[in-house]
C-alpha positions in Angstrom: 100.8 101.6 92.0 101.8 99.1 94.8 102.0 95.4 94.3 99.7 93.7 96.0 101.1 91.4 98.3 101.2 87.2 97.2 101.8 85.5 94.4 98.5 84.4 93.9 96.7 87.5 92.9 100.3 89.3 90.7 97.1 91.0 88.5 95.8 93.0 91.9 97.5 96.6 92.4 96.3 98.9 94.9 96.1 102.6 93.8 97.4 104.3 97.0 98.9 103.0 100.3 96.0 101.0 102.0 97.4 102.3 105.3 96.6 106.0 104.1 93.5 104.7 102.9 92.4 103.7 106.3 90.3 105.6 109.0 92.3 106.1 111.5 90.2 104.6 114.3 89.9 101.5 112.3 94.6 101.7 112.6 94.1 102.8 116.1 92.0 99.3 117.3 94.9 97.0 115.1 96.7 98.5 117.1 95.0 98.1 120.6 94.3 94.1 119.2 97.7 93.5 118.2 98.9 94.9 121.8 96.4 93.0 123.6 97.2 89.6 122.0 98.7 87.2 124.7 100.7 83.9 124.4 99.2 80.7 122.7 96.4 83.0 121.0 95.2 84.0 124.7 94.5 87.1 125.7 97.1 89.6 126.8 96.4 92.9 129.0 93.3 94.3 127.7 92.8 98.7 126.7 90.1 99.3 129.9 90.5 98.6 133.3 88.9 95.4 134.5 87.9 91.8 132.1 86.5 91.1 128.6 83.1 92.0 130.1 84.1 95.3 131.5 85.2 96.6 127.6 83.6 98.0 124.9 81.5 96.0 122.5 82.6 97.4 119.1 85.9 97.0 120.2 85.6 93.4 121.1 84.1 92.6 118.3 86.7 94.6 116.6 89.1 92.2 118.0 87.5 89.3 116.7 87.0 89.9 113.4 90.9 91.3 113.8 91.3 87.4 115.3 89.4 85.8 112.7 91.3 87.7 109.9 94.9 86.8 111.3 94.0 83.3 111.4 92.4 83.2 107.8 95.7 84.7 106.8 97.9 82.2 108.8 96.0 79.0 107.7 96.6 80.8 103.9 100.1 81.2 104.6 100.5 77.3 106.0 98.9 76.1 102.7 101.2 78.0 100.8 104.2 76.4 102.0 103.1 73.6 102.2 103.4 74.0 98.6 
């Protein structure tokens, strides 16, 4: 069993690595989102040639539940230290 990450939830163990656990696809666009994150929460070169228009629609939504995740998680981690 792996610890789950946090000190908030010491109770919650995952059974199996949550990386093997996940489709590859779903690794491969945290991937391309993570890549394609610019500067001051812009964004950065995108996967497909051309603008936000020009990619796909899964993957941009893709990228903003990715975007909305990463800033639940940041705000989470602010709180925390701020103790």
């Amino acid at each position: 069993m792996i610890p789950a990450a946090g000190e908030d939830q010491p109770e919650m163990e995952w059974r199996a690595n949550p990386r093997l656990a996940c489709p590859p696809g779903a690794l491969h666009a945290v991937r391309l989102w993570y890549l394609s994150r610019g500067g001051m929460g812009g964004l950065g070169p995108l996967p497909d040639a051309g603008g936000v228009n020009d990619q796909a629609a899964w993957l941009m939504h893709a990228f903003n539940v990715l975007a909305a995740a990463d800033d639940a998680w940041s705000e989470g981690e602010r709180e925390r230290r701020r103790g």
